[in-house]
C-alpha positions in Angstrom: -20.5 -8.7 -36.2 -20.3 -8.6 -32.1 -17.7 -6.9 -30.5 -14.9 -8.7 -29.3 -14.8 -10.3 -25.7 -13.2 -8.5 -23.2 -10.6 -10.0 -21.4 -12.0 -10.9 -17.7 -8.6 -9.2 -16.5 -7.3 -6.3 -17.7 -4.3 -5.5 -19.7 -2.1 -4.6 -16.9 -4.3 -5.4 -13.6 -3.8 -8.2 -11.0 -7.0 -10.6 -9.7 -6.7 -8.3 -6.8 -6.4 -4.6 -6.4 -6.8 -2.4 -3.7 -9.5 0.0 -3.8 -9.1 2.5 -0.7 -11.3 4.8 0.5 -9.4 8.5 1.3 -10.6 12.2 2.7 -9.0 14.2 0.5 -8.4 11.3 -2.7 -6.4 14.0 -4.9 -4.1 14.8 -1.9 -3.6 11.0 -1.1 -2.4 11.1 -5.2 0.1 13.5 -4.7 1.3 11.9 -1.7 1.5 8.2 -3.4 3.4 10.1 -6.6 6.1 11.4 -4.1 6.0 8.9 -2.0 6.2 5.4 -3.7 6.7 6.5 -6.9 3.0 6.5 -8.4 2.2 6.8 -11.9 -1.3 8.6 -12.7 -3.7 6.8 -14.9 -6.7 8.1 -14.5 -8.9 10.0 -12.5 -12.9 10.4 -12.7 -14.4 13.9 -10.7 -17.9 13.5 -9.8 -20.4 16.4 -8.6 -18.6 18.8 -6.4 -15.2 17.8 -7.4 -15.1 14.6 -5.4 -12.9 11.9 -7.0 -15.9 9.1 -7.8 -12.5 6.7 -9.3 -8.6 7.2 -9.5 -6.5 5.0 -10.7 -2.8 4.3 -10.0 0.3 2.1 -10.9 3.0 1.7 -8.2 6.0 -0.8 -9.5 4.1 -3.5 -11.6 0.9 -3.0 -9.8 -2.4 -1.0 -9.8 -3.6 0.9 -6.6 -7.7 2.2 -6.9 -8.8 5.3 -4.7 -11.6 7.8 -4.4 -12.8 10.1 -2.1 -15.2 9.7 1.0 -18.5 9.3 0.4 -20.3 9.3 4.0 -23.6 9.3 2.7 -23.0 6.2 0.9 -21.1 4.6 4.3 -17.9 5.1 2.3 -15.5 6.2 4.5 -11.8 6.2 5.3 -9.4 5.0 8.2 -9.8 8.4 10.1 -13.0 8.2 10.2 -13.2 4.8 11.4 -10.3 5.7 14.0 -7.4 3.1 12.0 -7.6 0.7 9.5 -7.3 -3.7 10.2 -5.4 -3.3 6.5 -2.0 -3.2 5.7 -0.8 -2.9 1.8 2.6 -4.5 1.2 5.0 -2.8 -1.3 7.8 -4.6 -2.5 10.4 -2.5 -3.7 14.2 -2.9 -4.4 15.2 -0.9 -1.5 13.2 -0.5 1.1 15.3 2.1 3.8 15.5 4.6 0.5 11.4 4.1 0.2 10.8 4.7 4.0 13.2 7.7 3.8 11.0 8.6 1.0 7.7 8.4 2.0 9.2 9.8 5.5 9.6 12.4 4.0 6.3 12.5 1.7 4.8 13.2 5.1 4.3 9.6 6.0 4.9 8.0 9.6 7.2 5.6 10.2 5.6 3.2 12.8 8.4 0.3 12.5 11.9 1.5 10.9 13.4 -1.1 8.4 14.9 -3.8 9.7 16.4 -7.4 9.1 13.8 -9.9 10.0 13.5 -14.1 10.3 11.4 -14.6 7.0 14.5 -13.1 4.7 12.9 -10.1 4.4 14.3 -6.2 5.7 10.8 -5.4 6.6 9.6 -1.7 7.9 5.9 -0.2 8.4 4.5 3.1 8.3 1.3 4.9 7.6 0.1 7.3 5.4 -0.9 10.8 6.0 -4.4 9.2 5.1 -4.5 6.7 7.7 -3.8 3.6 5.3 -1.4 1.0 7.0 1.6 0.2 4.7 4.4 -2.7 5.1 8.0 -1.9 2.9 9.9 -4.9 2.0 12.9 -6.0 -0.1 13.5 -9.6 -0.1 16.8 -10.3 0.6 17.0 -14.0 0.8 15.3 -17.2 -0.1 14.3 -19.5 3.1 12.8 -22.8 3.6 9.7 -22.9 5.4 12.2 -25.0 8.3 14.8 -22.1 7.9 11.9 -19.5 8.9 10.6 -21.2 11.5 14.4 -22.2 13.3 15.0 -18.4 12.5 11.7 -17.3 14.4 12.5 -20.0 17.2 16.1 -18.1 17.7 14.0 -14.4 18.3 13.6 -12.7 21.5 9.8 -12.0 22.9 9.6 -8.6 21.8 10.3 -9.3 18.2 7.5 -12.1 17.6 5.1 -9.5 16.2 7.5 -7.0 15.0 7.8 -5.1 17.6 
C-alpha cells in the first residue's frame, strides 16, 4: 500500500516562513527565546557544529534559521552591512515586548508609539542585524479613516520617523 500524501503545508506552518540567515544561529536562539518568547523545535548541527536548520515558533507562527555559510554565499545582515527586511511580530503588548527584547540585548531604533493605521507600532533590531517591527493592533480603521488619519500627520512622522 503507498504511503499516505503528505499535506503540501505542514501541521502547524504558514505559506510563508522566514528563513534568516545568522553568525552565530544558536546565539540568535537564545536571544529569540528571551526575547519574543520562542519556543525550540528543532535544531539540525552540521560538520563543525554549524547549525545547517533551526526551527522556531514565536506566538502562532514558525521562524527558520541557520548559521552563515559564506562559502555557499549564505550570509547574514552584518555581513552585508543591514538588511532591506523587516519581520513583523504581532503581539498583545507591544511596549512589554520592546522592554523585553531591550533588554534581550536588542536595539530599539523607533520606541512604541500610537500611529494613523490603529496600530502602537515600534522597531528595533536584533543583536544579529535582523530588522524587526512590534505591533499590537489597537483599533479597526477604514481604509478612508487611515488615510484622513495619515493626512492629519506632521512631515516627520510620514515614514515613522
Amino acid at each position: 500500500m503507498p504511503a499516505p500524501k503528505a499535506r503540501p503545508i505542514p501541521e502547524g506552518m504558514h505559506s510563508l516562513t522566514p528563513h534568516l540567515v545568522c553568525d552565530g544561529a544558536a546565539k540568535a536562539i537564545d536571544f529569540y527565546k528571551a526575547a519574543f518568547g520562542a519556543v525550540e523545535a528543532m535544531r539540525l548541527r552540521g560538520p563543525g557544529g554549524r547549525l545547517m536548520h533551526a526551527a522556531l515558533r514565536i506566538g502562532d507562527s514558525a521562524l527558520m534559521l541557520v548559521d552563515e555559510f559564506p562559502e555557499m554565499g549564505s550570509v547574514g545582515p552584518q555581513a552585508l552591512k543591514g538588511s532591506p527586511v523587516t519581520l513583523h511580530l504581532f503581539v498583545p503588548d507591544v511596549d512589554a515586548t520592546m522592554a523585553q527584547a531591550e533588554r534581550a540585548g536588542a536595539t530599539v531604533t523607533m520606541p512604541a508609539q500610537d500611529m494613523f493605521w490603529g496600530d502602537r507600532y515600534g522597531q528595533l533590531t536584533d543583536p544579529f542585524g535582523h530588522r524587526w517591527s512590534v505591533a499590537t493592533h489597537l483599533q479597526d480603521l477604514t481604509p478612508e479613516q487611515i488615510q484622513a488619519n495619515f493626512a492629519k500627520m506632521p512631515p516627520a512622522m510620514e515614514c515613522g520617523q
